[in-house]
Backbone bond lengths (Angstrom), bond angles and torsions (degrees), N, CA, C in turn:
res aa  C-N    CA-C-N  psi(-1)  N-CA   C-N-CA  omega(-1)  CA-C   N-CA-C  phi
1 X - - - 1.466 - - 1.522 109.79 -
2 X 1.604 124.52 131.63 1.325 112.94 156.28 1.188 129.92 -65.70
3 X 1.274 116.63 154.34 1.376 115.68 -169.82 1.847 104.71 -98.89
4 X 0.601 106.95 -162.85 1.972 113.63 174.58 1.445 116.80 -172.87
5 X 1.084 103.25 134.97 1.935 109.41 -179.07 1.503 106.92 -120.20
6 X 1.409 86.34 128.02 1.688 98.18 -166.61 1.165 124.75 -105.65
7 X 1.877 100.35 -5.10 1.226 137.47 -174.00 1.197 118.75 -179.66
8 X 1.406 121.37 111.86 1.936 129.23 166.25 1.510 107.76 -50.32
9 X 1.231 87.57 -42.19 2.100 94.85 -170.18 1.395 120.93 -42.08
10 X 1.464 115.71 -42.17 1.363 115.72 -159.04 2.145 92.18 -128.91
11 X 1.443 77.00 153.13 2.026 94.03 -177.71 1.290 104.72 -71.78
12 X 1.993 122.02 -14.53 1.310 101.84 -169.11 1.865 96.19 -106.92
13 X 0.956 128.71 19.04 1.678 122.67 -168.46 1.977 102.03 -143.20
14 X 1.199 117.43 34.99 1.262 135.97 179.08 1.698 114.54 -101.34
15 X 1.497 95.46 -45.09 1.712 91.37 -170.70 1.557 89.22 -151.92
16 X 1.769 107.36 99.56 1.619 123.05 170.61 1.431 106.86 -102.01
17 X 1.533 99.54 -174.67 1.643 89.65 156.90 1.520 89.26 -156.36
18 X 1.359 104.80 163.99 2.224 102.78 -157.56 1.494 80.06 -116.79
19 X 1.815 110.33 148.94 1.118 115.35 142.14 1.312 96.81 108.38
20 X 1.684 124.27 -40.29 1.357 108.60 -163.32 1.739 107.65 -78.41
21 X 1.518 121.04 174.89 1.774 104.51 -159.88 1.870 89.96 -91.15
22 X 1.098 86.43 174.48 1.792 104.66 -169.42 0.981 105.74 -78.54
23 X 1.358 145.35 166.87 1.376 147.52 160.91 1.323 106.11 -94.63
24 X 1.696 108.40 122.74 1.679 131.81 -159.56 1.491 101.56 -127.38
25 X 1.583 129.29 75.51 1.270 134.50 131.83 1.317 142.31 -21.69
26 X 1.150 126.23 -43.99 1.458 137.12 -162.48 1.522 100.29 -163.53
27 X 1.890 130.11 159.51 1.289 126.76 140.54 1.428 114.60 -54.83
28 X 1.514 129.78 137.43 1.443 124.54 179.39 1.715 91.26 -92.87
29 X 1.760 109.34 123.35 1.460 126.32 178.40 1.515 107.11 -77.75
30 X 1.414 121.97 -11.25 1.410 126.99 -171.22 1.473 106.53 -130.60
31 X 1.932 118.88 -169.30 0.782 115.03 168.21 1.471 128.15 -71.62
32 X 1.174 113.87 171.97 1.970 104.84 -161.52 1.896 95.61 -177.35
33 X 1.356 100.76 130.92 1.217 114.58 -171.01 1.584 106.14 -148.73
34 X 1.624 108.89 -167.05 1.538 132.73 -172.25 1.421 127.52 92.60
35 X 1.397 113.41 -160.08 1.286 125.53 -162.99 1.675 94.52 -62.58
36 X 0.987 117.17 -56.29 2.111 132.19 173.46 1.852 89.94 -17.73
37 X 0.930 73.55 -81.42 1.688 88.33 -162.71 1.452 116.73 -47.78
38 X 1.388 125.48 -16.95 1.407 126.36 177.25 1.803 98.27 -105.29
39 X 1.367 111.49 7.70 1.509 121.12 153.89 1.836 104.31 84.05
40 X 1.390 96.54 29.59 1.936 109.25 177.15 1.724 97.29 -94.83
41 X 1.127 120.01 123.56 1.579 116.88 158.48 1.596 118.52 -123.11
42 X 1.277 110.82 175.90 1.837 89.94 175.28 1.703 87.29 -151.61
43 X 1.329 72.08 174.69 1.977 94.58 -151.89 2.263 98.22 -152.64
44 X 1.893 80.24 130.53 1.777 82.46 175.29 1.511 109.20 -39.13
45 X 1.125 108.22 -174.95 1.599 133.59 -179.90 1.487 111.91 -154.23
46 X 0.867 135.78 177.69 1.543 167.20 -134.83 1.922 82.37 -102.68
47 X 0.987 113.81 -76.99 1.524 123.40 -152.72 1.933 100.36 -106.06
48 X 1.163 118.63 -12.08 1.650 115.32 -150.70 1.943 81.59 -129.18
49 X 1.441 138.80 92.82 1.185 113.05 171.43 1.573 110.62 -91.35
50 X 1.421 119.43 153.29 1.547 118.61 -163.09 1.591 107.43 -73.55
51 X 1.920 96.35 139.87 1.626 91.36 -165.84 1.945 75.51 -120.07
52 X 1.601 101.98 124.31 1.766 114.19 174.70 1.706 102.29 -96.54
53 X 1.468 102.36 107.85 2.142 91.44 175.43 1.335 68.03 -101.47
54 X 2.215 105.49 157.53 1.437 109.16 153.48 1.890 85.52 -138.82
55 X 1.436 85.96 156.65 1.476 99.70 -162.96 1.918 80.20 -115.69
56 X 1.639 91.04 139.68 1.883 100.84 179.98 1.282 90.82 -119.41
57 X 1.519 133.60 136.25 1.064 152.51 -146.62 1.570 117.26 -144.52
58 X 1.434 141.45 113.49 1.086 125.49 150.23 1.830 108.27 -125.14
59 X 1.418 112.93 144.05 1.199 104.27 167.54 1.434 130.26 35.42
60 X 1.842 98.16 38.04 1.477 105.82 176.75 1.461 133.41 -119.81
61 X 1.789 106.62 29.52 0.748 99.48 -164.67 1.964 142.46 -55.10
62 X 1.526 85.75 -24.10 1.514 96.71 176.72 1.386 118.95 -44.50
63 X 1.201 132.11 -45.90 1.743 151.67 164.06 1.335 113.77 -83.75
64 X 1.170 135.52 -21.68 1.519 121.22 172.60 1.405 109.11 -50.76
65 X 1.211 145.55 -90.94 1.378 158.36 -163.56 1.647 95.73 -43.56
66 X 1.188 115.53 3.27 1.701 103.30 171.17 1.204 116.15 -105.95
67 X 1.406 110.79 -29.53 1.479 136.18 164.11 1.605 117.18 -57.59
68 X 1.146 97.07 -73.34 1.909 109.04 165.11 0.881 119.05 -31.94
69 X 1.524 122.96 -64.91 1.669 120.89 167.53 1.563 126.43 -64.61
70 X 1.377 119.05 -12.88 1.465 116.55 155.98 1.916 126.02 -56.74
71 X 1.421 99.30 -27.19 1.479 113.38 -155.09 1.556 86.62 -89.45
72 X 1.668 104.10 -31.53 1.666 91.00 -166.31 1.740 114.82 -98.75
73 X 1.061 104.40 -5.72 1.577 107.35 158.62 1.726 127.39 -116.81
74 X 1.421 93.41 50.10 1.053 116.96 142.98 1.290 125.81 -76.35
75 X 1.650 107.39 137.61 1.880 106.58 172.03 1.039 111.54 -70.30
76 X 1.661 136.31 -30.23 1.185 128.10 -148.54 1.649 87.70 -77.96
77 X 1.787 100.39 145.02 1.447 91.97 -176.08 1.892 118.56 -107.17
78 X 1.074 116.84 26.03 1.379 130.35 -156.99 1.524 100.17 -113.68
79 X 1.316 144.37 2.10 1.376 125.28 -136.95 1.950 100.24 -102.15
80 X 1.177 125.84 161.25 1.269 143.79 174.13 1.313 111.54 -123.06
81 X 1.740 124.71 98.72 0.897 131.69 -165.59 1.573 120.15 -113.47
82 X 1.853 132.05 102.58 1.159 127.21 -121.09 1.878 84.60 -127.63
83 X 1.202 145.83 151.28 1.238 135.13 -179.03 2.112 110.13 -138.15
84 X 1.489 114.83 94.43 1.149 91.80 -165.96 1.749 105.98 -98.76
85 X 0.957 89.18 120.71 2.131 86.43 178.65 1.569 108.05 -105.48
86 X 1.525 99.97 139.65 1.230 118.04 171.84 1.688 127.44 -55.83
87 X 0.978 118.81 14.66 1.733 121.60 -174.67 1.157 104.41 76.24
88 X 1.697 116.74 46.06 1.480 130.19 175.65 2.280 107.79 -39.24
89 X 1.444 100.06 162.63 1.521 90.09 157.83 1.084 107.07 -140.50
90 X 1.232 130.33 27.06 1.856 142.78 -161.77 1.338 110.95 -97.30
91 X 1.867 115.99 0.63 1.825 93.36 -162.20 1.677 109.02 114.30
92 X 1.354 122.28 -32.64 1.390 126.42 -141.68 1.485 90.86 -75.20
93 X 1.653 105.49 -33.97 2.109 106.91 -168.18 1.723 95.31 -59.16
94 X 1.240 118.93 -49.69 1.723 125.79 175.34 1.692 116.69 -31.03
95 X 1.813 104.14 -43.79 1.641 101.53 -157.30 1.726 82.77 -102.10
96 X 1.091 124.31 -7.05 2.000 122.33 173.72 1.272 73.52 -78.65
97 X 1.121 145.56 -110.56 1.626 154.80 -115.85 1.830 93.20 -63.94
98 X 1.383 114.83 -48.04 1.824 91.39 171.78 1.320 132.19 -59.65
99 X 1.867 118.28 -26.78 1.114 88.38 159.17 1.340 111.80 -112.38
100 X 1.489 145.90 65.75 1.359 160.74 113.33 1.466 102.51 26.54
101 X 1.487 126.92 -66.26 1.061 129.75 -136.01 1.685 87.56 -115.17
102 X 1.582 137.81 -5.86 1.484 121.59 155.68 1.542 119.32 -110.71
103 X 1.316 107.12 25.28 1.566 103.66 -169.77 1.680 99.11 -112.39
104 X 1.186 117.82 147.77 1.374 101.50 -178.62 1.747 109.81 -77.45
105 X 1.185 111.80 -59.57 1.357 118.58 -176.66 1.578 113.13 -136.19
106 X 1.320 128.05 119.26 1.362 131.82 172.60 1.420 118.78 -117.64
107 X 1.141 135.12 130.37 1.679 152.80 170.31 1.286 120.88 -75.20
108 X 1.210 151.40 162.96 1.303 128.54 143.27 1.735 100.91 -155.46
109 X 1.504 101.52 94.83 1.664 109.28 -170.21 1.313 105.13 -144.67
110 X 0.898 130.71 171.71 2.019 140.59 169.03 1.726 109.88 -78.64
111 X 1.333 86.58 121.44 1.217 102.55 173.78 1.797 127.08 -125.06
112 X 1.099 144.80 150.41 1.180 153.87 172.66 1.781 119.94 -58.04
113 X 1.060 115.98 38.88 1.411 136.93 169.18 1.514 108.71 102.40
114 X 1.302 108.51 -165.04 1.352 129.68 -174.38 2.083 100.33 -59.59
115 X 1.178 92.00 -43.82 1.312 88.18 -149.78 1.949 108.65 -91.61
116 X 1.449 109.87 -7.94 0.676 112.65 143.95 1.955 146.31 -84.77
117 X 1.075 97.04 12.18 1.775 122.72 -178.54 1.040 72.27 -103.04
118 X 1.587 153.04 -66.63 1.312 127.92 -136.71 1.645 109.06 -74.21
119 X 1.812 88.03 -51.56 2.063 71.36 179.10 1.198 112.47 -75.57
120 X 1.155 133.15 18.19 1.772 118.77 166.59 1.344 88.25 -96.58
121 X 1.479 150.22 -29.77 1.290 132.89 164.10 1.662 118.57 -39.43
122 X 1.666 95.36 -54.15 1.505 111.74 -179.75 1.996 119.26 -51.56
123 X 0.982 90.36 -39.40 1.345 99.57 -171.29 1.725 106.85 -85.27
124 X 1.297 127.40 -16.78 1.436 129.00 156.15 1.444 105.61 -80.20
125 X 1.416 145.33 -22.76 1.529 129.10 -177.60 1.468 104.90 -76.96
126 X 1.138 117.51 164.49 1.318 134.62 -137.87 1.675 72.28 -104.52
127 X 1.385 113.38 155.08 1.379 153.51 -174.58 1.599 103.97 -71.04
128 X 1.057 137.02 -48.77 1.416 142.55 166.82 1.369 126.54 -96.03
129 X 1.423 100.95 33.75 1.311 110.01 -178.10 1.455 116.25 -105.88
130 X 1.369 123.74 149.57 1.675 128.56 155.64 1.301 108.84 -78.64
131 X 1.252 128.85 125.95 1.649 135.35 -156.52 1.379 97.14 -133.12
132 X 1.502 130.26 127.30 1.581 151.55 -155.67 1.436 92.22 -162.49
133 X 1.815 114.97 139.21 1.385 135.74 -162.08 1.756 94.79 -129.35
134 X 1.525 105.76 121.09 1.561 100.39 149.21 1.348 108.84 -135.22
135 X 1.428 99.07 144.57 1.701 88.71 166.96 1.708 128.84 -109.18
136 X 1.110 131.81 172.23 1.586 144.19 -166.85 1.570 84.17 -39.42
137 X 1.366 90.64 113.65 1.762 102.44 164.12 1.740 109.13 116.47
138 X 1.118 119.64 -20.87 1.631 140.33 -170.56 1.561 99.74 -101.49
139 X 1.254 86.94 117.73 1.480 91.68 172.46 1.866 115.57 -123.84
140 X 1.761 111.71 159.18 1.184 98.49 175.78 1.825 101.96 -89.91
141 X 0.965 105.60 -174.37 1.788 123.44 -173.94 1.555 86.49 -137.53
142 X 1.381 152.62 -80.23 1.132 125.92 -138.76 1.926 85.52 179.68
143 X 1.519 106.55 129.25 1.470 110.87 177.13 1.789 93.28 -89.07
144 X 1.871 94.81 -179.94 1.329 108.94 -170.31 1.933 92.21 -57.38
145 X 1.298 133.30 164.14 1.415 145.90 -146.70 2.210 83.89 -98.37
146 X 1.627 104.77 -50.57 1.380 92.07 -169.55 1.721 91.35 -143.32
147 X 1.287 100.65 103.59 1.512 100.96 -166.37 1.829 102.92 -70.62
148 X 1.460 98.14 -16.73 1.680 75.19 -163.57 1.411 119.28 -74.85
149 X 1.751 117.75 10.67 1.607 129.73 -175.93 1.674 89.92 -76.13
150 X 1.541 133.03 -20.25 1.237 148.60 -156.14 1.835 112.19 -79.52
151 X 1.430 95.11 -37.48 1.599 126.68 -138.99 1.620 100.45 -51.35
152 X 1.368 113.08 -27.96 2.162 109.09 -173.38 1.338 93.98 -113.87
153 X 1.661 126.34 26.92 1.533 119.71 128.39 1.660 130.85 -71.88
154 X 1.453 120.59 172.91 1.268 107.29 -167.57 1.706 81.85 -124.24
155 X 0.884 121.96 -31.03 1.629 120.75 -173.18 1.725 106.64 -136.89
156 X 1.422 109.06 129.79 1.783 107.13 -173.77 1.684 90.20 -115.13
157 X 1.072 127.15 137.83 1.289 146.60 163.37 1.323 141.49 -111.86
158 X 1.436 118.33 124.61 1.686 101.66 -172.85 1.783 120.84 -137.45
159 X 1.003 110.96 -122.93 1.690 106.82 179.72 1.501 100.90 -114.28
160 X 1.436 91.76 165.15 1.718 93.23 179.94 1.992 88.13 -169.20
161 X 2.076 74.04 119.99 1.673 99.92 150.06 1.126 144.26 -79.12
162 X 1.664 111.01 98.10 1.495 136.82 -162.03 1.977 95.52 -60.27
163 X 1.319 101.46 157.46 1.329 121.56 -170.34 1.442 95.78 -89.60
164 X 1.212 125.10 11.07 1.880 126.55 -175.01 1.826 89.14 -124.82
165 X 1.100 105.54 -4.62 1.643 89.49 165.13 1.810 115.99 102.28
166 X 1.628 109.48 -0.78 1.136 144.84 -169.10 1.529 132.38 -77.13
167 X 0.963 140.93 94.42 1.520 121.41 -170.87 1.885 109.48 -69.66
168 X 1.398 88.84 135.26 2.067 73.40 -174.69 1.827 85.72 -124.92
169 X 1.337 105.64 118.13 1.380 130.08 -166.89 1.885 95.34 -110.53
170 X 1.843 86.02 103.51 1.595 91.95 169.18 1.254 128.58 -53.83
171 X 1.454 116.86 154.14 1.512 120.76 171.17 1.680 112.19 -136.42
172 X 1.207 99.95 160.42 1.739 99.70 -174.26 1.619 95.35 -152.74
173 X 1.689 106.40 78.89 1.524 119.17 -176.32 1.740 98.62 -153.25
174 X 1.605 121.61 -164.92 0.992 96.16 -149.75 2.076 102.09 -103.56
175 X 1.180 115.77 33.18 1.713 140.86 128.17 1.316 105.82 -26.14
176 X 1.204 111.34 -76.80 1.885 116.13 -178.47 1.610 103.88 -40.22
177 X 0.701 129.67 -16.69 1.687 132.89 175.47 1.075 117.66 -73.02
178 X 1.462 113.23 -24.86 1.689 109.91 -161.10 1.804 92.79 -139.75
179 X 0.941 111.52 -11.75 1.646 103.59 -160.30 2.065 94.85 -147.00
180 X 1.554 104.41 149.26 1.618 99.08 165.30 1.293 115.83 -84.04
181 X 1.265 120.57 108.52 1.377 108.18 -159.33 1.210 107.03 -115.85
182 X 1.507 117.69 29.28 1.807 139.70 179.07 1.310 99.29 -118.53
183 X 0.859 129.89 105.22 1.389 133.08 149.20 1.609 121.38 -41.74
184 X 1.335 139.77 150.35 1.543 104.15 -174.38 1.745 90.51 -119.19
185 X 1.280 125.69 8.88 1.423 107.40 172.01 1.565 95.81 -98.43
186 X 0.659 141.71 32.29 1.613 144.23 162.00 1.420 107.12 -138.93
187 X 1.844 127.53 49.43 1.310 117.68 -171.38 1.476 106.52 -157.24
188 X 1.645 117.90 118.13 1.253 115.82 -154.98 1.334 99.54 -122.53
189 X 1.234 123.03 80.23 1.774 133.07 179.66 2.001 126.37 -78.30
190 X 1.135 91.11 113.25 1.653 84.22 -157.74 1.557 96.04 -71.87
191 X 1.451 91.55 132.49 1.608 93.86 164.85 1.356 163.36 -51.80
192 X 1.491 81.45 -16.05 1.910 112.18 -174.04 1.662 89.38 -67.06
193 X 1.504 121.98 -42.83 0.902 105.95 -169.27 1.513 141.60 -83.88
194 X 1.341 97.79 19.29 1.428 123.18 -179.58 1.311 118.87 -153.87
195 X 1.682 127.26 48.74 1.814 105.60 -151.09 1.066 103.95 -89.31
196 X 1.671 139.60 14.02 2.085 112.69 155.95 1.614 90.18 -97.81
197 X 1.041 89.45 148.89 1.593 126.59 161.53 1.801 105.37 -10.05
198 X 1.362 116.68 110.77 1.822 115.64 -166.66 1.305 95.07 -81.77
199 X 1.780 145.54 -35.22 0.833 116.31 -104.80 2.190 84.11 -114.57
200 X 1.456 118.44 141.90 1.438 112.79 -166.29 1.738 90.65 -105.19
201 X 1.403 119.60 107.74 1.517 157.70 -114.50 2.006 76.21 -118.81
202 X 1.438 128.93 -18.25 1.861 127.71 -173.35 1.750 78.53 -82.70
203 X 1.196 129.36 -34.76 1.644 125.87 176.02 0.883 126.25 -47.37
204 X 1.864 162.22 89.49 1.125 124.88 -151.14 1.935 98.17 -108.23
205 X 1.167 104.50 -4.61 1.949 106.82 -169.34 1.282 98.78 -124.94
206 X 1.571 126.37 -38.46 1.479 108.83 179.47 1.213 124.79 -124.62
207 X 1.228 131.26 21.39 1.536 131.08 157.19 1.384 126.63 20.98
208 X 1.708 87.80 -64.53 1.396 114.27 -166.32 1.458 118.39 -63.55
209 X 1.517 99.21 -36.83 1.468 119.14 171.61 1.572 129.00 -55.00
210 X 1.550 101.55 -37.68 1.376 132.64 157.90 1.277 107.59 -38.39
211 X 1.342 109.12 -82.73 1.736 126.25 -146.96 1.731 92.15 -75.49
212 X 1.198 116.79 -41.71 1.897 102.04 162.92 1.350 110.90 -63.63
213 X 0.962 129.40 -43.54 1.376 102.44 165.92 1.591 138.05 -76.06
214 X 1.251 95.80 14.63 1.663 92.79 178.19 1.773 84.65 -111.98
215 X 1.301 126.96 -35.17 1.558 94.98 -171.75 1.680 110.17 -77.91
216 X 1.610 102.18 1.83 1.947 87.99 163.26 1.287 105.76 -93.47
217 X 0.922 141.77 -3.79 1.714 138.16 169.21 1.545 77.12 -75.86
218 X 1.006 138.79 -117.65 1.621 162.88 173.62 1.816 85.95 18.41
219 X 1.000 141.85 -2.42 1.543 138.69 -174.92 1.994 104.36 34.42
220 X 1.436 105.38 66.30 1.350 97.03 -174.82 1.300 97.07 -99.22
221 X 1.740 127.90 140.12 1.302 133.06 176.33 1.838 111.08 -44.95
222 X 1.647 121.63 121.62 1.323 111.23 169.17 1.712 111.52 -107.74
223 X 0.916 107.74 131.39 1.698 108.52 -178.06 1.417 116.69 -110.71
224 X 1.130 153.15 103.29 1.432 152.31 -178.01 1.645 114.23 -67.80
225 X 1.348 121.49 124.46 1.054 137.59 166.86 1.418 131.67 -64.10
226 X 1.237 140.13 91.91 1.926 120.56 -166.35 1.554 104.00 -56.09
227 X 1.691 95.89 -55.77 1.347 101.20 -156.86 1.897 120.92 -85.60
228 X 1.453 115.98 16.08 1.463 146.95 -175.90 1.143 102.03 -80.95
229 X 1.874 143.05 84.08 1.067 163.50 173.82 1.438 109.70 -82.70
230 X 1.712 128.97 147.24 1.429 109.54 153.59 1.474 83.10 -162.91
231 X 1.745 133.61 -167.77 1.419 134.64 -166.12 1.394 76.66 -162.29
232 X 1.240 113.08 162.76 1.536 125.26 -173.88 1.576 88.39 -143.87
233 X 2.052 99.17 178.88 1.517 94.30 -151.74 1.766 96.38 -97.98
234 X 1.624 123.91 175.03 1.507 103.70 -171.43 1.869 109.31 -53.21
235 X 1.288 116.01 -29.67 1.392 107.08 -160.20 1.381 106.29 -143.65
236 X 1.232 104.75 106.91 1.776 113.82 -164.12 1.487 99.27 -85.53
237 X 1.401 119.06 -173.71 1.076 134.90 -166.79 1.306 134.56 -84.34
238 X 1.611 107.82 -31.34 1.157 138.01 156.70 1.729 134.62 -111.60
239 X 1.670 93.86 34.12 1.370 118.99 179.08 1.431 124.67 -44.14
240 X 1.539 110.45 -44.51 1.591 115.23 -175.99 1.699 96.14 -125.02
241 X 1.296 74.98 137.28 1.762 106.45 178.68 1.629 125.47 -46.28
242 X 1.400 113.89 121.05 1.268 106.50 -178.13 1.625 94.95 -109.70
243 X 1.464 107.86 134.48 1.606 109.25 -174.93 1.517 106.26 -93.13
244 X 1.264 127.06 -35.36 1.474 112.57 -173.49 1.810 94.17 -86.62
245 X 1.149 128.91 -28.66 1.435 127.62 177.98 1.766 108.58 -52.90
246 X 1.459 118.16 -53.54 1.377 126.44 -178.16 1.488 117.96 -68.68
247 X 1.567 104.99 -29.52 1.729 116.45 -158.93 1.849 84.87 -86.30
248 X 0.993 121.18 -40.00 1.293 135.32 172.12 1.393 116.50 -42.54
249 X 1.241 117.57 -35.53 1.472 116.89 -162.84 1.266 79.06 -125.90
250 X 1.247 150.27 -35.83 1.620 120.41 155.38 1.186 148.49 -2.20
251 X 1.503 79.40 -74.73 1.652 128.53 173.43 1.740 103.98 -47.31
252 X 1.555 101.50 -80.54 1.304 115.59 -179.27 1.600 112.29 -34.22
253 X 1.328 124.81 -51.95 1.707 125.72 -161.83 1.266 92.15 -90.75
254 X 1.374 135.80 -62.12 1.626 135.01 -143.44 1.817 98.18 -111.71
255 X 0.685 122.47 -20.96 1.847 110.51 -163.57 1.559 124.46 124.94
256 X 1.120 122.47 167.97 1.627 123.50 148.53 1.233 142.99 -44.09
257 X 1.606 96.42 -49.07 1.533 123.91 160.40 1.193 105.32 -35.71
258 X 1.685 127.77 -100.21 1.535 137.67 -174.03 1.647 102.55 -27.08
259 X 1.663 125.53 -63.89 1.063 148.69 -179.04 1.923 102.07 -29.95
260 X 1.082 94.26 -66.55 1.628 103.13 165.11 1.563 123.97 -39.68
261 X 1.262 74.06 -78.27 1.988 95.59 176.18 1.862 106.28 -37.69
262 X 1.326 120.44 -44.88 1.183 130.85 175.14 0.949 120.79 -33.32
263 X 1.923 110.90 -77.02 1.293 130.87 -164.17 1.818 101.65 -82.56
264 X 1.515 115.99 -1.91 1.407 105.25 162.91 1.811 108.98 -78.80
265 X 1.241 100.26 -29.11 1.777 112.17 -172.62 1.414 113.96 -62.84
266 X 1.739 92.76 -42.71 2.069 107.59 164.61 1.288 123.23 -38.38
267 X 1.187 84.91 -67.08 1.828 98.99 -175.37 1.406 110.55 -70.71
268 X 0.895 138.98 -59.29 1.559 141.52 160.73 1.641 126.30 -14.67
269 X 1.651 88.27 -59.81 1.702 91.90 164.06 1.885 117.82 -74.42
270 X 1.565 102.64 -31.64 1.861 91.16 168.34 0.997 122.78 -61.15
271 X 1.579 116.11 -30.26 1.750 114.21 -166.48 1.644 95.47 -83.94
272 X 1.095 119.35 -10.96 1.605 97.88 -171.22 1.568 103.64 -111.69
273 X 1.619 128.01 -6.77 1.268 130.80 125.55 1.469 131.18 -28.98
274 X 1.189 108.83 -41.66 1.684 124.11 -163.02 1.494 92.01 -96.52
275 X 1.410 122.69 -35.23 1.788 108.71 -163.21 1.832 89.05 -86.63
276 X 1.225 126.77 -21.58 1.454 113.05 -154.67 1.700 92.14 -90.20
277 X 1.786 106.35 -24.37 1.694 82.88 -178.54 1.555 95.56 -109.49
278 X 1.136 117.75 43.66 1.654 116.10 157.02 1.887 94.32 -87.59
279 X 1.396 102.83 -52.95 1.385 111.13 -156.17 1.416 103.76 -71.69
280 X 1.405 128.77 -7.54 1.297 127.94 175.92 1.722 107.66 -85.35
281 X 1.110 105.01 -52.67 1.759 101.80 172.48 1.347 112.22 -57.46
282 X 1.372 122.99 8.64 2.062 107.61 165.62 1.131 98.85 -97.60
């Protein structure tokens, strides 16, 4: 297929291709726009494999447009950039429709939480794609430099600048058992290896936590990125700990055992929270 550049400027209007049909998941119940719709799609290549971010959105407009413009000045020049919003009423349909013409495909309808926007994200990214989630406020810093050294991984992983000022340096050891120890704005999961919808929707805060832990049961290749940067927003979504939510999905992937081991790890870190700011108030 030829490719077409519709724009040098931005990572998502560098390498299209005209004519071929859109990828049609669902009827869209709301408004819904982008590159799709003016009949541009994009597809891996030889040297460029397709990188899908989709940004899940409700009522954010204040941080969207900071996010958006991270994705689009990116160097990497391959990217598919998908935006699903919850039937925002803040403004947000205004800053989708300005950039219209660099987004690949945007929605803007009611949906059944976070985690259901995501797999309707999932299920619009293209089939040969590496698929990475940020939301309004998360920005990228810089993808892997040449992803295709990446390409017979199943998941690429990298660093991510915490909103407390923190470097949170992924791991893929046996941590993932007890703790999320993937960040997901620094997390590029190829799709082939999961193509319905990963995300188990009875989850309402950690999903995400879930579906990494089922592709390390699943023995899916993890490869670490040096140069794979991203910053997340001060206060994510699933910021504070839900114990029967986590011990739950413990349970479910790894056993009782881990499940145990967990909620000893819980308490352990509160009580020594609680003694260090006892000793700070004398």
């Amino acid at each position: 297929m030829d490719k077409i550049c519709l724009n040098p400027d931005y990572s998502t209007t560098r390498l299209l291709v005209k004519g071929s049909p859109a990828k049609t998941q669902f009827i869209a119940k709301g408004p819904d726009g982008g590159l799709r719709k003016a009949g541009y799609t994009k597809a891996a290549d030889e040297t460029n494999p397709l990188v899908c971010i989709i940004t899940v959105t409700f009522n954010g407009a204040p941080l969207l447009e900071k996010t958006i413009r991270s994705v689009l000045e990116l160097s990497y020049p391959n990217v598919e950039y998908i935006v699903i919003d919850g039937g925002s009423k803040d403004g947000t349909l205004d800053i989708l429709k300005k950039y219209e013409d660099r987004i690949d495909y945007w929605i803007s309808e009611r949906d059944e939480g976070i985690y259901d926007a995501m797999n309707k994200g999932w299920l619009l990214a293209n089939d040969d794609a590496f698929i990475l989630f940020i939301g309004s406020g998360d920005t990228i810093i810089s993808l892997p430099e040449n992803v295709m050294q990446y390409k017979n991984a199943d998941v690429i992983y990298g660093m991510v600048l915490t909103g407390e000022g923190r470097r949170f340096v992924s791991q893929v050891n046996f941590k993932l058992r007890l703790s999320n120890t993937l960040h997901h704005q620094a997390l590029l999961i190829k799709k082939s290896v999961h193509l319905q919808p990963p995300f188990d929707t009875h989850f309402k805060k950690f999903a995400d936590f879930d579906f990494n832990q089922r592709l390390l049961k699943q023995k899916c290749k993890f490869q670490r990125a040096e140069n794979f940067l991203a910053a997340s927003a001060p206060v994510g979504f699933s910021g504070t700990p839900d114990l029967n939510e986590v011990t739950s999905i413990i349970r479910k992937n790894f056993g009782s055992f881990w499940a145990w081991l967990y909620i000893i790890h819980y308490y352990r870190i509160r009580t020594e929270k609680l003694i260090v700011s006892l000793f700070k108030k004398r």
